[in-house]
Rosetta silent file (secondary structure, phi, psi, omega in degrees, C-alpha in Angstrom):
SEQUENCE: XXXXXXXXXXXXXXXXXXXXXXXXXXXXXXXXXXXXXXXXXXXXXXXXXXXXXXXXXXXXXXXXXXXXXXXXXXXXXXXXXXXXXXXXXXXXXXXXXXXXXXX
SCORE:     score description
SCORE:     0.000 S_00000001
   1 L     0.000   -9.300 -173.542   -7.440  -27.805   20.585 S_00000001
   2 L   -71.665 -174.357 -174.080   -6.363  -25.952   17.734 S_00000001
   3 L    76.261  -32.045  169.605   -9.024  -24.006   15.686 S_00000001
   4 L   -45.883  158.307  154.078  -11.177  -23.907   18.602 S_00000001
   5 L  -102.913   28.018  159.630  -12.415  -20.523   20.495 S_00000001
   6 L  -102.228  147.555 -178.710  -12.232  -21.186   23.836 S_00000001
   7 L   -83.360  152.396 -168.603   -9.557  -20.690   26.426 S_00000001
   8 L   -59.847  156.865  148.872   -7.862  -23.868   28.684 S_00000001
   9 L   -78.993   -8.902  153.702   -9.347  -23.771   32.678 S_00000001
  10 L   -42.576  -37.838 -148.838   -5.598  -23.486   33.171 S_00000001
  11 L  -114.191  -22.417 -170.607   -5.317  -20.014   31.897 S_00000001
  12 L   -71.880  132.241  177.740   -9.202  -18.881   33.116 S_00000001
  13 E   155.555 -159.487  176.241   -9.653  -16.817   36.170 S_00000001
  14 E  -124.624  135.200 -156.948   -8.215  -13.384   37.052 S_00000001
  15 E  -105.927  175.745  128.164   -4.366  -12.552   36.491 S_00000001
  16 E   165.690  172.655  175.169   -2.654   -9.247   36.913 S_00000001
  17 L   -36.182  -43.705  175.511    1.046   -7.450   38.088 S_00000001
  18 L  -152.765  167.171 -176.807    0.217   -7.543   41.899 S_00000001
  19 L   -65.814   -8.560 -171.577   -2.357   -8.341   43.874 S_00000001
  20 H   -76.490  -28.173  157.298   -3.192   -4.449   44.178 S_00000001
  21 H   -54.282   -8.647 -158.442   -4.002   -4.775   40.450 S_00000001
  22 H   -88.654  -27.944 -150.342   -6.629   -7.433   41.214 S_00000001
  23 L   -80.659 -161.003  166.388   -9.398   -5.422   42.379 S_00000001
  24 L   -65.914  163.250 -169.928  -12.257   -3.773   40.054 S_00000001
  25 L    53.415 -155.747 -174.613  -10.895   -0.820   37.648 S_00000001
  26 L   118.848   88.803 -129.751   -8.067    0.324   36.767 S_00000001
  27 L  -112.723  -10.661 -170.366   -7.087    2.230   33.314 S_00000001
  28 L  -135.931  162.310 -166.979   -3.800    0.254   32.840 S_00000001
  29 L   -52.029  -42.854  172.945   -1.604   -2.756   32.579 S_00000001
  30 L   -96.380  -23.303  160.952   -0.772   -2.297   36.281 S_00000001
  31 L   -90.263  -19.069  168.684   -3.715   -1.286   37.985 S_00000001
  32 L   -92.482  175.638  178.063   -6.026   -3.748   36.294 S_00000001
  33 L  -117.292  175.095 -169.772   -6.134   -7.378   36.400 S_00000001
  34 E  -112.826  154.450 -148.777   -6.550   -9.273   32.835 S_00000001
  35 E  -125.487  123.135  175.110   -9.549  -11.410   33.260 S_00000001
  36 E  -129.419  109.875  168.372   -9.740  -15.109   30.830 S_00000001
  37 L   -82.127  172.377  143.527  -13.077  -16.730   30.371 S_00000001
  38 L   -78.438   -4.558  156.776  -13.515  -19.285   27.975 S_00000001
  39 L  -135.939   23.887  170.909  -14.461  -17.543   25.280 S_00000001
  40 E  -146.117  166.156  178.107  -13.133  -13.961   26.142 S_00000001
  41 E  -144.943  156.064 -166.633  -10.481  -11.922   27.473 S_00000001
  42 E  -159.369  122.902  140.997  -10.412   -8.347   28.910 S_00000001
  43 E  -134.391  157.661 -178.138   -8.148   -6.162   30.003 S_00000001
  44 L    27.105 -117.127 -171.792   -7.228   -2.548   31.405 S_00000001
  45 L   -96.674   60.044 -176.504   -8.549   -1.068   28.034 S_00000001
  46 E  -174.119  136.241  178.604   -9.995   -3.845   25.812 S_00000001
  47 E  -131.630  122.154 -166.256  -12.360   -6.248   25.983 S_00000001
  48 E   -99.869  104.157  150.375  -11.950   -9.340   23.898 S_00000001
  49 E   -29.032  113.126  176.268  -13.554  -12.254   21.759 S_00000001
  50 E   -88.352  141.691  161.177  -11.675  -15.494   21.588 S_00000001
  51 E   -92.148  -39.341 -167.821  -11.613  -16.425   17.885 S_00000001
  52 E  -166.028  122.471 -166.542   -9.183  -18.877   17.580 S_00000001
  53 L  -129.894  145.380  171.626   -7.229  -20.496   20.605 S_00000001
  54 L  -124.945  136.567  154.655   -3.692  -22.988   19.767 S_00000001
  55 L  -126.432  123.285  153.936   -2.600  -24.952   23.146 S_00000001
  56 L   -86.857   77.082 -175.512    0.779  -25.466   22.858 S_00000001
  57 L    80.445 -121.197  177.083    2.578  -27.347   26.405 S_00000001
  58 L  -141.156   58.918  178.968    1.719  -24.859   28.619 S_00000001
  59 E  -118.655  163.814  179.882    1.271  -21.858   26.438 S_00000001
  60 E  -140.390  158.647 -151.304   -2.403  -21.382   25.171 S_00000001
  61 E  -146.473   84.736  176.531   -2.222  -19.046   22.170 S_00000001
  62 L   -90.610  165.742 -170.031   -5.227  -16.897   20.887 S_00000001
  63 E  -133.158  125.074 -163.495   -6.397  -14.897   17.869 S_00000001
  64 E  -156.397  123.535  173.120   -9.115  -12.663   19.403 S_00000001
  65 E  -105.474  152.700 -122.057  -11.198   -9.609   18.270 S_00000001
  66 E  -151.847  142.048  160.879  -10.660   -6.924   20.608 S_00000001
  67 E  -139.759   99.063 -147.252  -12.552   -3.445   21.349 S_00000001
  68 E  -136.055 -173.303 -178.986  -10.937   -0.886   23.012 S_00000001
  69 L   -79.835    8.653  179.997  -10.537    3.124   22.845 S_00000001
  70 L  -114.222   31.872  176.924   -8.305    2.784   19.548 S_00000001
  71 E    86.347 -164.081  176.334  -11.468    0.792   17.990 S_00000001
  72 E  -100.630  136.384  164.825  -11.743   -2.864   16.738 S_00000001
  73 E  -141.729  150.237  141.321   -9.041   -5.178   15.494 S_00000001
  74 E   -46.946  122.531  178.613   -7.969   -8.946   15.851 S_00000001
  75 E  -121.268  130.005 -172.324   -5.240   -8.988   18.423 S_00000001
  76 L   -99.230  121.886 -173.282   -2.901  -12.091   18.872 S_00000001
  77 E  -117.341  144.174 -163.482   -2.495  -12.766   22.705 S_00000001
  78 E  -132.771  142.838  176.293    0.076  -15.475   24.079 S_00000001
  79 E  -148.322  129.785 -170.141   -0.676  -16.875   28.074 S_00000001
  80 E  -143.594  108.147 -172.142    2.366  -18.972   28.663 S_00000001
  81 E   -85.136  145.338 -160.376    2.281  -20.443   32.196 S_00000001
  82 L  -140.257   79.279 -161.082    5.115  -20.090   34.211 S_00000001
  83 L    46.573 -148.699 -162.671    4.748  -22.454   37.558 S_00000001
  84 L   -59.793  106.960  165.199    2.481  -21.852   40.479 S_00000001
  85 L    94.981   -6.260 -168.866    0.397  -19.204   40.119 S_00000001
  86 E  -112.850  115.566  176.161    2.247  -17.515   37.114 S_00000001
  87 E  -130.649  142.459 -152.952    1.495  -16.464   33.516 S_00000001
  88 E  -119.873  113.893  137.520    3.810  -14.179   31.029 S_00000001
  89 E   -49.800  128.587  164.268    1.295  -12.538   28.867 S_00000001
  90 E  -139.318  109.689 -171.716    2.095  -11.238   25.126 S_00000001
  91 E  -117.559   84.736  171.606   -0.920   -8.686   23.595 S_00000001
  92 L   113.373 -132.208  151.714    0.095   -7.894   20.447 S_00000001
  93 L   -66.406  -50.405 -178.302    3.021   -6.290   19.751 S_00000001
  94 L   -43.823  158.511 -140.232    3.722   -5.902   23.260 S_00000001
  95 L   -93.956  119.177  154.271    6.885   -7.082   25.147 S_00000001
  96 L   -12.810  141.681  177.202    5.984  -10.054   27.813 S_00000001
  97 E  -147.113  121.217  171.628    4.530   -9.142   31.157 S_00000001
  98 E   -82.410  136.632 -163.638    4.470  -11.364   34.033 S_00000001
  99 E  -126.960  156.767  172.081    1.230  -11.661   35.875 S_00000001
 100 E  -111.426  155.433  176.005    0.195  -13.924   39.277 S_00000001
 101 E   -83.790  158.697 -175.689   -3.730  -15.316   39.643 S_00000001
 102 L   -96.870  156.145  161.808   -5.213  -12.964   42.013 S_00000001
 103 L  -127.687    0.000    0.000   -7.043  -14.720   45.057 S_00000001
């Protein structure tokens, strides 16, 4: 898969920190949910391009350009699946965050 821009149907759907995060809105990591298409990704404050997707096992590994309130950049986002229902998130710089699919 590498070079492609699309995301796995593994990793597509809607994730976030609790299910209370799942609904519409939200300004943050914890009140929103992060949302994977197959060729975008969006969260709290950024809404995302897929550019470039690597699937690695059962990490899927994008290069994405990203528009948010600090402008546009490529941002490298990691989805690493972590059994039923589970995905560890990396956006950037940031530190892992474990998320559950919302139902």
């Amino acid at each position: 898969m590498a070079g492609t821009a699309v995301a796995d149907d593994r990793f597509t759907g809607r994730w976030a920190i609790g299910q209370s995060g799942c609904g519409f809105g939200g300004d943050t990591a914890e009140t929103s949910p992060l949302i994977v298409s197959d060729r975008s990704v969006r969260w709290h404050d950024a809404s995302c391009t897929i550019k470039k997707s690597y699937l690695i096992g059962d990490g899927l590994y994008l290069q994405a350009q990203c528009s948010g309130h600090d402008g546009s950049r490529i941002v490298p986002i990691g989805l690493q699946l972590k059994g039923r229902g589970r995905l560890a998130v990396t956006w950037g710089q940031a530190a892992a965050r474990e998320l559950q699919r919302c139902r």
